[in-house]
C-alpha positions, -999 to +999 in steps of 0.1 A: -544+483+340-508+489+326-482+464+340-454+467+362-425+436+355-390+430+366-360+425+348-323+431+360-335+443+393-353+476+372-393+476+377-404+488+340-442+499+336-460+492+302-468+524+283-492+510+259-516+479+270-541+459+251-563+437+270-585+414+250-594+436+222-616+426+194-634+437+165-662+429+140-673+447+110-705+434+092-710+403+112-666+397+099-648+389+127-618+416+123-592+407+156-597+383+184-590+388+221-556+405+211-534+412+241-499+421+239-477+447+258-454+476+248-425+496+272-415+531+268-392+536+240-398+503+228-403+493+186-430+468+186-439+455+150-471+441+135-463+413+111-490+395+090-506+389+057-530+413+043-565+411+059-553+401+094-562+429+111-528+449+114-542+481+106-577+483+124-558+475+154-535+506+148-567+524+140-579+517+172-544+528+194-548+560+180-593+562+182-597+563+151-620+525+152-633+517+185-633+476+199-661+461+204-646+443+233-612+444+258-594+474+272-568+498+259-540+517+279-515+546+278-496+556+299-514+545+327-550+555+317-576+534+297-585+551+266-607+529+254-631+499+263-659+482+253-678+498+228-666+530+237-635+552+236-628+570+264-600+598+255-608+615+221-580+609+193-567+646+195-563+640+232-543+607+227-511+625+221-504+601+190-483+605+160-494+582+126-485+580+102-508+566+069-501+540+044-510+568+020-493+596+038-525+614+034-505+646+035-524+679+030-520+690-007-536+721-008-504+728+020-467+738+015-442+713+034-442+740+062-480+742+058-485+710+070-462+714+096-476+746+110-512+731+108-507+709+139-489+736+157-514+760+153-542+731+165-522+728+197-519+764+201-485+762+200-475+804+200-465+813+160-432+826+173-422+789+185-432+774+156-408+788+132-384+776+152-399+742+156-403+734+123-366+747+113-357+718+138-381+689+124-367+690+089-333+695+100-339+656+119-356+642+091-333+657+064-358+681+043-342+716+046-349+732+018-382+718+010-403+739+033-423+762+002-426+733-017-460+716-018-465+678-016-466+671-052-435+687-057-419+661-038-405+625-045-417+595-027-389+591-003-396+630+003-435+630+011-426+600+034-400+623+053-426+651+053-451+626+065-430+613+091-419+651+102-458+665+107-464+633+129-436+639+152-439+677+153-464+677+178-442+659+207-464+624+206-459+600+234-461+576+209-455+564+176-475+546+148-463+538+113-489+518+089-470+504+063-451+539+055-423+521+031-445+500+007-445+522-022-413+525-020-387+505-041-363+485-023-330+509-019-348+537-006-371+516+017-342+507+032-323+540+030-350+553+050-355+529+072-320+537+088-332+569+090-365+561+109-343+537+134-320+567+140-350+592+144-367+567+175-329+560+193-322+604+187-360+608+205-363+575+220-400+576+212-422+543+214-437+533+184-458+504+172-453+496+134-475+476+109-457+456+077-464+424+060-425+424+047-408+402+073-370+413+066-388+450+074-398+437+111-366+423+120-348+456+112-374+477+128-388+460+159-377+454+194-398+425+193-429+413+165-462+406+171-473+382+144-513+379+131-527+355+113-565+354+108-570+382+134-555+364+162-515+367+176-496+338+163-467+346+183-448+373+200-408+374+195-379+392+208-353+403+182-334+426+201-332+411+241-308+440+250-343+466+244-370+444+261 
């Protein structure tokens, strides 16, 4: 069950909760018994080396893998638990977004947009609007005919970005988003993304094996290492 602590005098309740979660795939031991915490509107960070288990653990926030053992929560409720997950990903109310962008090619910018309006039913006169507003925040006016391989790196990640936080997520998750990228637009749009989450204060849980990346981003990093936490460290007190 999601946690209630003190600080300051101001009770803050966890949003997201992982309680002993691990993993196997093949008889491979995957993640160990990983338990770690996250507050709304916080920037939590997965740091480790390739093959640690960053991203099945991501995988398995949003449902996508389920844990063999240990509880997760949102919001309150247990979405998953052993051997089982409880609340279907589509239900999860969780935006991701892919190392590969895995953006929809056969789709126009707005396309992909529209897509996970229409799946939430959201009425076609709202989404015009909707969409107008999501590439206005993440800087792509302009680019709503154009289809995904009409677009620069830096651009697909800003599309990728925009159809994950269309849909109103309670929460966040970014796999490695910036890795193609070479070094001055990483950080160009890094800025952005940090201006994005304080604009919707949205909590999101990040995965990146560059350490300079997780300092910039995170409220406080969650280091692997051979599918176990390391350590957990605060890098901004003032937001935990």
């Amino acid at each position: 069950m999601a946690k209630t602590e003190e600080k300051d005098g101001v009770r803050r309740a966890d949003y997201l909760s992982l309680a002993g979660v691990s993993k196997s795939f093949g008889g491979r031991v995957i993640l160990k018994e990983i338990s770690f915490e996250v507050a709304k509107g916080e920037s939590v960070v997965l740091l480790g080396p390739s093959g640690c288990g960053k991203t099945t653990l991501l995988r398995m926030i949003a449902g996508l893998e389920t844990p063999d053992a240990g509880e997760i929560y949102l919001d309150g409720e247990c979405v998953a638990a052993s051997g089982a997950n409880l609340v279907a990903p589509h239900r999860r109310r969780i935006g991701f977004v892919f190392q590969d962008l895995a953006l929809w090619t056969h789709f126009t910018v707005e396309g992909n947009l529209r897509f996970v309006l229409s799946s939430q039913k959201v009425p076609r006169s709202e989404q015009g609007r909707r969409i107008a507003e999501m590439l206005d925040l993440v800087r792509m006016q302009g680019f709503a005919n154009n289809y995904p391989a009409e677009l620069s790196g830096g651009e697909q990640q800003s599309v990728a970005l925009a159809r994950a936080l269309i849909g109103g997520p309670r929460l966040l998750l970014l796999d490695e988003p910036f890795s193609s990228l070479d070094t001055n637009l990483r950080g160009k749009l890094r800025d952005e993304l940090i201006a994005i989450q304080k604009r919707l204060g949205i909590t999101t849980v990040s995965v990146t094996h560059d350490e300079v990346e997780a300092e910039v981003l995170a409220d406080r990093i969650v280091k692997l290492r051979e599918g176990a936490i390391e350590s957990i460290t605060v890098v901004k007190p003032d937001k935990v």
